[in-house]
KEKE-3310 file (N, C-alpha, C; in steps of 0.2 Angstrom, whole numbers, plus 5000, padded with zeros to 4 digits):
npx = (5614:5597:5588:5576:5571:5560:5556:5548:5539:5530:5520:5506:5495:5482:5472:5464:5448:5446:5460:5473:5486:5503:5504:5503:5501:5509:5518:5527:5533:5544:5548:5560:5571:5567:5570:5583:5584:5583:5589:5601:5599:5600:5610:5618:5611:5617:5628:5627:5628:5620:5612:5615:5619:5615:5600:5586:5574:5566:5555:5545:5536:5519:5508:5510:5522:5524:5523:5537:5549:5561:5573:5575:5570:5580:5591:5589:5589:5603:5608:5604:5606:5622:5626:5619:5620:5611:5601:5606:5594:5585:5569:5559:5548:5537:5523:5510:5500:5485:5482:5495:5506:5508:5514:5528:5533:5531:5538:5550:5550:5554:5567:5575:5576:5564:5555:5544:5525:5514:5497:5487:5470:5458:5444:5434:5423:5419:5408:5412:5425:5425:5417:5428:5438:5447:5460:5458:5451:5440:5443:5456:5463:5464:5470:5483:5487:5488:5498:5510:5512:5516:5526:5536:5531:5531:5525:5512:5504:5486:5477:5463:5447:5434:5416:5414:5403:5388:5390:5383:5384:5383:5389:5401:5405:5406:5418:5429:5428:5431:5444:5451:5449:5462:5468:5481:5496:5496:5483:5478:5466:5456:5444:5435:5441:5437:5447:5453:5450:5450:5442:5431:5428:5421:5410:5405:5405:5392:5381:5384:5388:5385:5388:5389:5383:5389:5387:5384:5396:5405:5401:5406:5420:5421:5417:5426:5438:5432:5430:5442:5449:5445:5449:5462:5471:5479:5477:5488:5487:5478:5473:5476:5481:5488:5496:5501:5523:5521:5520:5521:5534:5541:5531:5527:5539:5536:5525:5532:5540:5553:5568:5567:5571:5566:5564:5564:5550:5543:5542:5543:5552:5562:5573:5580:5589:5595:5593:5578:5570:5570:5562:5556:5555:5554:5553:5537:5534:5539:5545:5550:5559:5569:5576:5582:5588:5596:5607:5616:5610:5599:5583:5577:5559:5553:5559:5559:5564:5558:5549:5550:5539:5531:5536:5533:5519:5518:5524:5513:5500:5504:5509:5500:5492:5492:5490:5498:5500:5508:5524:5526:5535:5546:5543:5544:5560:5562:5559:5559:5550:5535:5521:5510:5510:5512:5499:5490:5479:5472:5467:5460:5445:5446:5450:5438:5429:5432:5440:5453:5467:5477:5489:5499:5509:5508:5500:5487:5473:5457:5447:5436:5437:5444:5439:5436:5447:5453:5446:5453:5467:5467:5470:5480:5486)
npy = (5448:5440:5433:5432:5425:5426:5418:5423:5413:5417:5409:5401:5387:5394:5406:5411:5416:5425:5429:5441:5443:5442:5434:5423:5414:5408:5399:5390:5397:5406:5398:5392:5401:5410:5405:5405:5417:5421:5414:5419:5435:5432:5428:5443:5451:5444:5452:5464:5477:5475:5465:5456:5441:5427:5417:5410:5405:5401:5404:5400:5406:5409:5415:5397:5389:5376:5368:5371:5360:5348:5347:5362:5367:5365:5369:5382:5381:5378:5389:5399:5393:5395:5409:5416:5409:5400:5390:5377:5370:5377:5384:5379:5380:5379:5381:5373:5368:5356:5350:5349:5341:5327:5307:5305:5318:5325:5318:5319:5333:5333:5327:5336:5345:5352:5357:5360:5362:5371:5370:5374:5372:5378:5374:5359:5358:5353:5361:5375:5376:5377:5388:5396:5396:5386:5374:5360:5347:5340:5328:5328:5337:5330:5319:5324:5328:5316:5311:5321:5317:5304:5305:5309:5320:5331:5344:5351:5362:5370:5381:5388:5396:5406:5412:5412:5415:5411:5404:5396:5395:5381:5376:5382:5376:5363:5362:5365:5355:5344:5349:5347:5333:5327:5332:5343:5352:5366:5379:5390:5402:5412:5428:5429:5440:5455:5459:5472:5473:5458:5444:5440:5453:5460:5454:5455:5470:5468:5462:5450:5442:5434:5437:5431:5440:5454:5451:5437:5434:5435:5426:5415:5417:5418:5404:5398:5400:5394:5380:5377:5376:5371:5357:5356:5367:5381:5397:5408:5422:5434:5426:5413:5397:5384:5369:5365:5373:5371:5385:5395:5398:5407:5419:5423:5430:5441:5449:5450:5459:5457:5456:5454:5447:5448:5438:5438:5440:5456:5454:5458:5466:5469:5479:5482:5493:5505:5517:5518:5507:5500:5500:5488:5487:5474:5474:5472:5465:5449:5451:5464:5462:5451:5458:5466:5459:5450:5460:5462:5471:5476:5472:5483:5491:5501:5513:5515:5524:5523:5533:5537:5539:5531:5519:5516:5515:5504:5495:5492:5489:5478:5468:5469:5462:5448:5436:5437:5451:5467:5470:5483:5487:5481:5491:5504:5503:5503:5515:5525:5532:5532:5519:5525:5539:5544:5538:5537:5546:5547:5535:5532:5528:5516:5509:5509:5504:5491:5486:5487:5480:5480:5469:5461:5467:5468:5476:5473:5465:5463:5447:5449:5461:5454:5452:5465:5470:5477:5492:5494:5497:5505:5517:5519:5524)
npz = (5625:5623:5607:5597:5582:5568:5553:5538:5526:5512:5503:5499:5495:5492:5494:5508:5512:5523:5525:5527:5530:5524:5507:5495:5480:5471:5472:5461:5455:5463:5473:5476:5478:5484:5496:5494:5497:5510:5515:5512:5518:5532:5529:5530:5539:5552:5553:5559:5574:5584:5585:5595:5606:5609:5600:5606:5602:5587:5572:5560:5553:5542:5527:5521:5530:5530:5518:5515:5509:5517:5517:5514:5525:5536:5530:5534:5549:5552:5546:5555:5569:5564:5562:5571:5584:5589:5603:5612:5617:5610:5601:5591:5582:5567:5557:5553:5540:5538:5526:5518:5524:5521:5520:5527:5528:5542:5549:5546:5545:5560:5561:5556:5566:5571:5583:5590:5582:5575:5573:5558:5560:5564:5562:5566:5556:5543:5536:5539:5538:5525:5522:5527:5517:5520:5514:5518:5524:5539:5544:5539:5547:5558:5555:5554:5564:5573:5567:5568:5581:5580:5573:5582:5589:5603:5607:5601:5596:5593:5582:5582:5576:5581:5581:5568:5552:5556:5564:5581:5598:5603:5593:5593:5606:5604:5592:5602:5609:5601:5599:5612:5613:5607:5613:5613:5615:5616:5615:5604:5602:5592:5589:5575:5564:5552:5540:5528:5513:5511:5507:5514:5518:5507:5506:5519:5516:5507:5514:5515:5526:5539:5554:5570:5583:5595:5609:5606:5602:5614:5623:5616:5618:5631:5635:5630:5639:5650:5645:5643:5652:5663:5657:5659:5653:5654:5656:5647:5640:5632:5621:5620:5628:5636:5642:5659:5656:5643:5636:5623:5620:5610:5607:5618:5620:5612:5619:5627:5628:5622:5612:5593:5577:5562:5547:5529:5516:5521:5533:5552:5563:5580:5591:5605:5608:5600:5610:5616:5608:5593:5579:5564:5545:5530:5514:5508:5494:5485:5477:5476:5489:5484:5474:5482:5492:5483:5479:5488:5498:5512:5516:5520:5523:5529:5544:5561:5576:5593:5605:5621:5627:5619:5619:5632:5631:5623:5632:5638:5633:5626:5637:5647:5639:5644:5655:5669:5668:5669:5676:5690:5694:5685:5674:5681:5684:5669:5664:5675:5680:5687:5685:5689:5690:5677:5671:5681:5683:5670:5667:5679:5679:5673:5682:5692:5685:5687:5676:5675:5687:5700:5708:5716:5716:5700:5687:5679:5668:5674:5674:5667:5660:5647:5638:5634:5630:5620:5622:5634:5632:5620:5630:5630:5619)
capx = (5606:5595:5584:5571:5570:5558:5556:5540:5537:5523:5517:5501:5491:5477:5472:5458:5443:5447:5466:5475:5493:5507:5504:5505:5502:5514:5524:5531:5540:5546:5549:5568:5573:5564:5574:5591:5586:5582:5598:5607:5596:5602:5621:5618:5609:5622:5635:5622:5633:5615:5609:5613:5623:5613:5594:5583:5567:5565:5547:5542:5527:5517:5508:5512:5528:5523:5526:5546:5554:5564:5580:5576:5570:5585:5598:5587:5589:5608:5612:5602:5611:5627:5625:5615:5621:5605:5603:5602:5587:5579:5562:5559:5542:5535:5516:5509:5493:5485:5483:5503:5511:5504:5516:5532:5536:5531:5544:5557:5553:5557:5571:5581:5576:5560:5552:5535:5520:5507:5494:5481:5466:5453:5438:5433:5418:5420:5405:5415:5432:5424:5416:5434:5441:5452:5463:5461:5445:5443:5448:5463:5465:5464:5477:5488:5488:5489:5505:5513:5512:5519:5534:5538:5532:5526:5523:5508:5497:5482:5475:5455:5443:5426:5412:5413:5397:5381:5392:5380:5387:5384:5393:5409:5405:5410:5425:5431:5426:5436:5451:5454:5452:5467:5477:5488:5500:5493:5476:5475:5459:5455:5439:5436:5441:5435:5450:5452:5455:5448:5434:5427:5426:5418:5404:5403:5400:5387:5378:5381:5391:5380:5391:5386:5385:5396:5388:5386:5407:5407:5399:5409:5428:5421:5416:5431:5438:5426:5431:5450:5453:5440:5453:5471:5474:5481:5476:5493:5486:5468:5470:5480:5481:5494:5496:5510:5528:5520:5519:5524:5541:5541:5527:5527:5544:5533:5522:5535:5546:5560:5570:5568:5571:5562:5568:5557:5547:5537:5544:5545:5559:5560:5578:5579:5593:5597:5587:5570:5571:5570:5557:5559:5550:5555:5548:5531:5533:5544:5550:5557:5563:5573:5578:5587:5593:5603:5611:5618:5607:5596:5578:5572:5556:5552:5564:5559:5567:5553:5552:5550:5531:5528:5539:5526:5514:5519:5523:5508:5497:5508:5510:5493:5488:5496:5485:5499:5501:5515:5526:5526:5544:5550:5539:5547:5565:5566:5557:5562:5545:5530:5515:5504:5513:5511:5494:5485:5472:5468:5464:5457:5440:5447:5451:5432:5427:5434:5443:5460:5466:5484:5490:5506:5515:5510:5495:5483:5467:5454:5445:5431:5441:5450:5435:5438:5452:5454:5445:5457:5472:5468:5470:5488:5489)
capy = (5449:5434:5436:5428:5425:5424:5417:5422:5410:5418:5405:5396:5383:5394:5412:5408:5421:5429:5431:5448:5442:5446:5427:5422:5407:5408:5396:5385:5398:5409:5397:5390:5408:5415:5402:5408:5425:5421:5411:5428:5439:5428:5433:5450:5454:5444:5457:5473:5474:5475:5459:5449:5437:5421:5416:5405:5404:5399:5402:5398:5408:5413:5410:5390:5387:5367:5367:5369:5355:5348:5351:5367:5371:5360:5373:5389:5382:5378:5397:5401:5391:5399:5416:5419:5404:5396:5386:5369:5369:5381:5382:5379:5380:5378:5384:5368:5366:5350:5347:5350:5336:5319:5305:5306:5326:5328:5315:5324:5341:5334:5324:5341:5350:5357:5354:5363:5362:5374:5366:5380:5368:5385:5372:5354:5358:5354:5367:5378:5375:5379:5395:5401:5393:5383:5370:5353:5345:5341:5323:5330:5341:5326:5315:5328:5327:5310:5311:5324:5312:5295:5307:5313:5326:5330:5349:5352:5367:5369:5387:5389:5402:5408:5418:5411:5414:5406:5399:5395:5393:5376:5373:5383:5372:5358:5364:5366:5347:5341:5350:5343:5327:5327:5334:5346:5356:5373:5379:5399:5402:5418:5428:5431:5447:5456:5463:5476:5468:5452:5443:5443:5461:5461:5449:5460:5476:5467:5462:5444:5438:5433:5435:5431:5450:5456:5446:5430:5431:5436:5420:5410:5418:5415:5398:5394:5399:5388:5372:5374:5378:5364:5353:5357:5371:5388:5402:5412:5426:5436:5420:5406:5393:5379:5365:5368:5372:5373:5394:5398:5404:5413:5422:5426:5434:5446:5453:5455:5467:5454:5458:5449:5449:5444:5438:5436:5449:5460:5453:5465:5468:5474:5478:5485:5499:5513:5522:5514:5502:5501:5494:5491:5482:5472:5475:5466:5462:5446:5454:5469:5462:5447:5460:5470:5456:5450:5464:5464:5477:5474:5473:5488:5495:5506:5509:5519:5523:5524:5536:5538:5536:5526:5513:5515:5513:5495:5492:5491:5487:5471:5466:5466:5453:5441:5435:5441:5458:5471:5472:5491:5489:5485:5500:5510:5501:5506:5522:5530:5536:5527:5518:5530:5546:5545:5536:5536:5549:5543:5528:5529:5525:5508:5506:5510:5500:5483:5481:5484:5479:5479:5462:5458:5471:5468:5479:5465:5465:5457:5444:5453:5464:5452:5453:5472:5472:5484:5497:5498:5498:5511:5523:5520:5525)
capz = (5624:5618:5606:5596:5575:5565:5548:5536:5520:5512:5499:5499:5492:5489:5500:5514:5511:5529:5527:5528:5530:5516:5508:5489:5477:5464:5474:5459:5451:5465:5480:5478:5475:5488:5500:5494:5499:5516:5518:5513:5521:5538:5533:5529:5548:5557:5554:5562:5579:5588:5583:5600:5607:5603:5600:5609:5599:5580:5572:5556:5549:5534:5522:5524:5530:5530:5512:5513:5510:5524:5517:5514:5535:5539:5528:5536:5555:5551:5547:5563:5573:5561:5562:5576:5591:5591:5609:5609:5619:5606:5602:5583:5579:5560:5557:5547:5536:5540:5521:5516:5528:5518:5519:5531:5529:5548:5553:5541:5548:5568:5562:5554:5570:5572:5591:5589:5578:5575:5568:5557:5561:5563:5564:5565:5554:5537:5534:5542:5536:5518:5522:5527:5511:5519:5509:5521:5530:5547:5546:5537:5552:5562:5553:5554:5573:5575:5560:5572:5589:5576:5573:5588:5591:5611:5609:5597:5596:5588:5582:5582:5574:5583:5579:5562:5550:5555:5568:5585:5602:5603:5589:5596:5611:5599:5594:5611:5614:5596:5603:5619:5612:5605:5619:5611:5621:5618:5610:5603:5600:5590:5586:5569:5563:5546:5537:5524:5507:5511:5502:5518:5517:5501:5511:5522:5513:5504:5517:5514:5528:5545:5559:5579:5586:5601:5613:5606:5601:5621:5627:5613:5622:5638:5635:5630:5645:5653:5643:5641:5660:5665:5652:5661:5650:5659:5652:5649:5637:5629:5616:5620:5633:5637:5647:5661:5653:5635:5633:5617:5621:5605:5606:5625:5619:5608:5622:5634:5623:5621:5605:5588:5571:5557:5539:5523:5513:5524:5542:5557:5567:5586:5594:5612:5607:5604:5617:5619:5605:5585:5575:5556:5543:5526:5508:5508:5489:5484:5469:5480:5492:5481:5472:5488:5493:5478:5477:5494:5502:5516:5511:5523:5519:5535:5553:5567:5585:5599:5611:5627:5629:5614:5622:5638:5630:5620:5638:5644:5629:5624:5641:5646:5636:5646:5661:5674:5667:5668:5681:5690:5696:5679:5671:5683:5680:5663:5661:5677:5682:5689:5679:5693:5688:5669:5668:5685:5682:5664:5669:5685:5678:5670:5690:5695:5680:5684:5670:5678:5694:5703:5712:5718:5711:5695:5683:5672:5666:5676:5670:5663:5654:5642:5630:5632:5632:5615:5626:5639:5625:5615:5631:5634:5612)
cpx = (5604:5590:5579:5572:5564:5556:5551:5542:5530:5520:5512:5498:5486:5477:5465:5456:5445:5453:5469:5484:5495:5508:5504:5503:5504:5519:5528:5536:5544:5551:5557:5572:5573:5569:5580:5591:5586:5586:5602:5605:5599:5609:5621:5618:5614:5629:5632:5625:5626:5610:5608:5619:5622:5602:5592:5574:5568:5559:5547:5535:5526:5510:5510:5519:5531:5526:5533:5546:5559:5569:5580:5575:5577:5590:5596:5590:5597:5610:5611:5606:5620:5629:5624:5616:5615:5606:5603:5595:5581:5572:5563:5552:5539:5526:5515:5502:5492:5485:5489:5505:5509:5513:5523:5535:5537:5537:5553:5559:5555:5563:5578:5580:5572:5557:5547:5533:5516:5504:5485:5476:5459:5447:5438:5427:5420:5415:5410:5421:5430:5422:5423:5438:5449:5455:5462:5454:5446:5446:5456:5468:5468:5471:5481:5492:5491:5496:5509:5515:5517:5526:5538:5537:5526:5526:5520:5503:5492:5479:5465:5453:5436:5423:5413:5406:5395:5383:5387:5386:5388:5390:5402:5410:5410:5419:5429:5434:5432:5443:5455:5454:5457:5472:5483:5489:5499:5488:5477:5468:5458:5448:5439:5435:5441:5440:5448:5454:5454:5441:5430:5423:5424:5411:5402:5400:5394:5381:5377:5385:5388:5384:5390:5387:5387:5394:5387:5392:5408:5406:5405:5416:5427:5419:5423:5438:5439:5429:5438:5452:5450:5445:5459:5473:5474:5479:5481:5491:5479:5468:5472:5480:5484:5494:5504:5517:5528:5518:5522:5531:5541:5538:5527:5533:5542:5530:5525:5542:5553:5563:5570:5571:5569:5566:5560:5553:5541:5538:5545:5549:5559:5569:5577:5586:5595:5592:5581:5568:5568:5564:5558:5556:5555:5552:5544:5534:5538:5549:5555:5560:5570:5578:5585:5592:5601:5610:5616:5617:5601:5588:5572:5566:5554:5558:5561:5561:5559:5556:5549:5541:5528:5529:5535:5522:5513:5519:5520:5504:5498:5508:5504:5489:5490:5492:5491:5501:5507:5517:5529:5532:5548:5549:5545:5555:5566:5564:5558:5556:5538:5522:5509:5503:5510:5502:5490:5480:5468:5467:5460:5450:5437:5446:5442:5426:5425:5436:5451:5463:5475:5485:5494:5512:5514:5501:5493:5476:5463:5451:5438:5432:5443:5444:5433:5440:5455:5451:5448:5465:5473:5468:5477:5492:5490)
cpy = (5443:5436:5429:5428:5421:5423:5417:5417:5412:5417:5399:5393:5389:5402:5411:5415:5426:5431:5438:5447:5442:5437:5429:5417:5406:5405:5393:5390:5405:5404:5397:5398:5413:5411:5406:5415:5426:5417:5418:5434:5438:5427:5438:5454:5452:5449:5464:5471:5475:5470:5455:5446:5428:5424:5409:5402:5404:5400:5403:5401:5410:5416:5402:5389:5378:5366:5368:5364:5354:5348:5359:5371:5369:5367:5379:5389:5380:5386:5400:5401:5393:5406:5417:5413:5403:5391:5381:5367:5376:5378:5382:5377:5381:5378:5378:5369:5359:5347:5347:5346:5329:5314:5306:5314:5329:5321:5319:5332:5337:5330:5331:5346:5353:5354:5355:5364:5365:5373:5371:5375:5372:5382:5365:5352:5358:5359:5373:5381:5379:5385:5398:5399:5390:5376:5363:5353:5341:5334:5325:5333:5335:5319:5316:5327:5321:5307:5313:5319:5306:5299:5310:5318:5327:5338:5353:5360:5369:5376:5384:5395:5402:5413:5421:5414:5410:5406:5400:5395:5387:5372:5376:5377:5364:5359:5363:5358:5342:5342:5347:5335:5325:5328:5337:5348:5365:5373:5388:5397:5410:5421:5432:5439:5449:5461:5466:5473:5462:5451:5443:5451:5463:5459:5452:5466:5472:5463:5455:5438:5438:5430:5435:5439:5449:5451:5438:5428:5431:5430:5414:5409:5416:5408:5392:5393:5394:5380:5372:5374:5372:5358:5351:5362:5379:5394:5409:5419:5426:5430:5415:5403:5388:5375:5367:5366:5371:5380:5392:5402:5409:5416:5425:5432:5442:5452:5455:5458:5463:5457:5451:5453:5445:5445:5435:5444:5451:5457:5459:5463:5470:5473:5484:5495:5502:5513:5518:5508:5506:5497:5494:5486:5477:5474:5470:5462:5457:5445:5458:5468:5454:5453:5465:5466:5453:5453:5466:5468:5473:5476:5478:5492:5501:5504:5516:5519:5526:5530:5537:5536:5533:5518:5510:5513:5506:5491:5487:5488:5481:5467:5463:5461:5449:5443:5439:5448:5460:5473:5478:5491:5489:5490:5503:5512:5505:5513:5527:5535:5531:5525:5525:5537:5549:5544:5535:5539:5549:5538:5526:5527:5518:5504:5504:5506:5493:5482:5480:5485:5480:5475:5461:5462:5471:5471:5473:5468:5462:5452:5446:5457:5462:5453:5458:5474:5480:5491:5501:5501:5505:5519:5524:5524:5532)
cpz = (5620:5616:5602:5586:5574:5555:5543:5529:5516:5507:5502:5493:5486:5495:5503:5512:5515:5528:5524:5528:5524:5513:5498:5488:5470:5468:5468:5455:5455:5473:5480:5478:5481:5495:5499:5495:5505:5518:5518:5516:5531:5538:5535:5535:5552:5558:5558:5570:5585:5589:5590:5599:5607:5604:5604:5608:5591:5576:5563:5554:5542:5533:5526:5522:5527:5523:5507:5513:5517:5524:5519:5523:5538:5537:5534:5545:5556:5551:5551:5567:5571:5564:5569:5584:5592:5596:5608:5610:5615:5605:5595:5581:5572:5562:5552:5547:5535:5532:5517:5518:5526:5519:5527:5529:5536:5552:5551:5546:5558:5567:5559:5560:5572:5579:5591:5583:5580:5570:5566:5557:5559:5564:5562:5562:5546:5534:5534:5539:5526:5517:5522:5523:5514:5516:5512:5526:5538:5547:5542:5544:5559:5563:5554:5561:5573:5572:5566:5577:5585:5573:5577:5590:5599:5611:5602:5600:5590:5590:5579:5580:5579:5581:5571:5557:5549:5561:5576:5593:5603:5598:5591:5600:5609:5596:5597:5611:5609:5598:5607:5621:5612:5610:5617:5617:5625:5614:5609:5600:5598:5587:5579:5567:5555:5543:5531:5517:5507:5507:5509:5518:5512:5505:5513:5520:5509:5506:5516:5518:5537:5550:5564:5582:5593:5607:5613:5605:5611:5624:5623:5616:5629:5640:5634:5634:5649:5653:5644:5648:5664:5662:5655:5658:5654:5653:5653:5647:5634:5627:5616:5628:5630:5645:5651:5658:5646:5632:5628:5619:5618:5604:5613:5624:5616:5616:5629:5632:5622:5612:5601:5581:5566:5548:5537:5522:5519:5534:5545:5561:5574:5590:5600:5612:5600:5608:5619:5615:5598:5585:5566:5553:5535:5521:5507:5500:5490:5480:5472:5485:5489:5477:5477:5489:5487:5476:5483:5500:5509:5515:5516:5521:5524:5541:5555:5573:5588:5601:5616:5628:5623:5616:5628:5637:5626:5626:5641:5638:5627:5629:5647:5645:5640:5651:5668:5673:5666:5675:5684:5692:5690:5677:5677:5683:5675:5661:5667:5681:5682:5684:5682:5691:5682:5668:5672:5685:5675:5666:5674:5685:5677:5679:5693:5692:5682:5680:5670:5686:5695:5710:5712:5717:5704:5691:5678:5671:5669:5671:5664:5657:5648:5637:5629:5630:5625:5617:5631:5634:5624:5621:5633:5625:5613)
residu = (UNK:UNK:UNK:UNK:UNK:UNK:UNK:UNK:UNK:UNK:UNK:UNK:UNK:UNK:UNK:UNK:UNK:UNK:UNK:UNK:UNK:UNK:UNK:UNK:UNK:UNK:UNK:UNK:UNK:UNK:UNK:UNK:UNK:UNK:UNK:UNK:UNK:UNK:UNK:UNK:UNK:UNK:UNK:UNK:UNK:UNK:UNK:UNK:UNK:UNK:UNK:UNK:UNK:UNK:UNK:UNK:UNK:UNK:UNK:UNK:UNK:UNK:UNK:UNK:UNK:UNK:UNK:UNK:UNK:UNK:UNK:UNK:UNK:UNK:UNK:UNK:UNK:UNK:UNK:UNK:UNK:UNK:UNK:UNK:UNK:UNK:UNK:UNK:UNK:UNK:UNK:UNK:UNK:UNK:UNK:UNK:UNK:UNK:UNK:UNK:UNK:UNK:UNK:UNK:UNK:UNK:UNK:UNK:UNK:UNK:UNK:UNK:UNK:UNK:UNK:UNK:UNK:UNK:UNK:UNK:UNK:UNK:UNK:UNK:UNK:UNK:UNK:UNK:UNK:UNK:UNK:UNK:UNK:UNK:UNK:UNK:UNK:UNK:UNK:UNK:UNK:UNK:UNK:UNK:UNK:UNK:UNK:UNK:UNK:UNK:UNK:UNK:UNK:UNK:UNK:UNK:UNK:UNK:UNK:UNK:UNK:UNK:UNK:UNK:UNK:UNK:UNK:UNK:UNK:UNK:UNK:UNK:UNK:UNK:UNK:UNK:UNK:UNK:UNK:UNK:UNK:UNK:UNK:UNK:UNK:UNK:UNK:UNK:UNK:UNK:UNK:UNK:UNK:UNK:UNK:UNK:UNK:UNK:UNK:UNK:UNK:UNK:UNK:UNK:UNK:UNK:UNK:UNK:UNK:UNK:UNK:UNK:UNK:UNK:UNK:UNK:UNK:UNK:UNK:UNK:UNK:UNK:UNK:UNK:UNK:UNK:UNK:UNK:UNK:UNK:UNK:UNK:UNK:UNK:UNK:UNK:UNK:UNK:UNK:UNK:UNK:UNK:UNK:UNK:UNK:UNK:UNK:UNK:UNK:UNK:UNK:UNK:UNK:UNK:UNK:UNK:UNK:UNK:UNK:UNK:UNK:UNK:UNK:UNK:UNK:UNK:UNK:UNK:UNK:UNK:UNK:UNK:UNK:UNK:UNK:UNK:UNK:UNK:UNK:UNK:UNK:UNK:UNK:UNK:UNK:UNK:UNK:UNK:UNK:UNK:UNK:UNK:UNK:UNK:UNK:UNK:UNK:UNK:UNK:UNK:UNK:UNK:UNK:UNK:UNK:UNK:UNK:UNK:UNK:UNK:UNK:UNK:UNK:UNK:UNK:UNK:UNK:UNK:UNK:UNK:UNK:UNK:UNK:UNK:UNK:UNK:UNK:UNK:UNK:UNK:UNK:UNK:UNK:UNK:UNK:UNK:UNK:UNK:UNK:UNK:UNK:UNK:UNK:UNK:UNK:UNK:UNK:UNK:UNK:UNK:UNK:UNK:UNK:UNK:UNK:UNK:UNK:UNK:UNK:UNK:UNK:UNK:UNK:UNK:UNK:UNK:UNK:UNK:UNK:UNK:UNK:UNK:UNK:UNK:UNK:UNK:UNK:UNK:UNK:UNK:UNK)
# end
């Protein structure tokens, strides 16, 4: 069984007004610390006899993973390749912030091994980039690029935000246009979403954040469409596009139920056995989960086994996202009973709709749909 690792780091600079992930900035006096638990955390798992037989994806997330040192990514994809038979043609992707990588650190991180860069970029508006309090301006974002290419790197992705406040169409349009200058290899492009717990979310209740309404984000997602497919970029999935043979291995992995595992505080877990598959989570905090660790223990903060039509309905709701859909021979492969049986008369209105279609044998979204898509979703919960 191959599966996938991923690795969270989840210290920053600073916290972006928008963000909701488990992130931190007390880097200087927890980070070395917080490595040596995630090297131990990466023996401890290798012994679970459900683990796998090797991995073929590596990913780097956070928080800013960029700000590891290149020793220290170098030791982490060393115990990968240790523990877990990491291929050689792995995928090893590291999440960078354009204002963390100054001087040669982006030649460092591809010379200990890392192949993909995901470059958090979010906007080419220094306005812009300030409302989201991020740490790095666009010509930062832009060096950064150009840094990656002077070190060898040939499979760059750049992450975008829309439906910023204020933000206009024309000005997405823009965007779009900055992006594909560059010619990375993949673009996600995501619209902005108002977490609980954010400063945003203070903004918001306070009626002081002016964000484009349902259909100006609609015209924005479908614009971008427009430009990235006009570009050379395929549109693999609701938010990402890639030039041919640059999917995201490791994330494609996600929404077609392949199994992983995730190391660091508050990572999640997904393995295909027992029964219909496991999921299991980490201790968000870094305290409790250092703490777990040291002592030998595994720093489990939740685990659940699926069943039988939960696992159907991850199926479908995970699998969807992706522009070819879900295949009804596998659905009926591993569950034994047809997508028709279980969910063809709930859903037959989605049919009558246009928002989901059946082609080639395989259940997707039509095109209309994707900026639905949480509407057709929530009927397979």
């Amino acid at each position: 069984m191959t599966l996938s690792l991923y690795v969270h780091y989840p210290f920053c600079l600073r916290k972006c007004l928008y963000c909701a992930f488990n992130s931190r900035t007390d880097i200087s006096s927890s980070s070395d610390e917080y490595v040596a638990g995630l090297l131990r955390e990466l023996a401890i798992r290798s012994r679970m006899p459900e683990k796998g037989s090797s991995a073929g994806t590596l990913y780097f997330g956070g928080g800013t993973p960029s700000l590891l040192e290149p020793g220290e990514v170098e030791r982490i994809i060393n115990a990968a390749a240790k523990y877990y038979s990491l291929s050689a043609d792995a995928e090893i992707t590291l999440e960078c912030n354009p204002g963390t990588v100054a001087g040669g650190k982006l030649a460092a991180f591809r010379a200990v091994g890392v192949t993909r860069l995901s470059l958090g970029v979010q906007s080419f508006d220094d306005n812009f980039l300030k409302k989201l309090g991020r740490a790095h301006t666009a010509e930062e974002a832009r060096s950064a690029f150009r840094a990656a290419r002077e070190a060898g790197f040939d499979n760059i992705g750049i992450d975008l935000i829309h439906s910023l406040p204020g933000q206009t169409l024309a000005q997405w349009e823009s965007e779009l246009s900055s992006a594909c200058e560059l010619r990375p290899e993949h673009l996600s492009v995501y619209g902005l979403t108002v977490e609980d717990g954010t400063h945003f979310a203070c903004l918001e209740e306070e009626g002081k954040l002016p964000l484009p309404d349902e259909e100006e984000s609609a015209c924005m997602y479908e614009k971008s469409a427009e430009i990235l497919g006009a570009s050379g970029y395929e549109q693999y999935e609701i938010a990402n596009f890639a030039r041919p043979g640059f999917r995201s291995r490791h994330n494609s992995g996600y929404w077609q139920r392949r199994p992983y595992l995730g190391f660091g505080a508050g990572a999640h877990s997904y393995l295909r056995l027992p029964g219909h598959g496991i999921r299991f989570s980490n201790k968000e905090r870094v305290e409790d989960y250092l703490q777990l660790i040291s002592s030998g223990c595994l720093p489990t903060a939740e685990s659940r086994s699926l069943s039988c039509e939960e696992a159907m309905a991850e199926s479908l709701f995970l699998g969807l996202r992706l522009t070819e859909g879900v295949s009804l021979d596998s659905f009926y492969e591993e569950f034994s009973v047809s997508f028709q049986e279980v969910f063809g008369n709930a859903c037959s209105d989605l049919f009558t709709a246009g928002l989901l279609e059946i082609r080639n044998g395989f259940l997707r979204l039509t095109e209309k749909a994707r900026i639905l898509s949480n509407q057709v979703f929530v009927r397979f919960l």
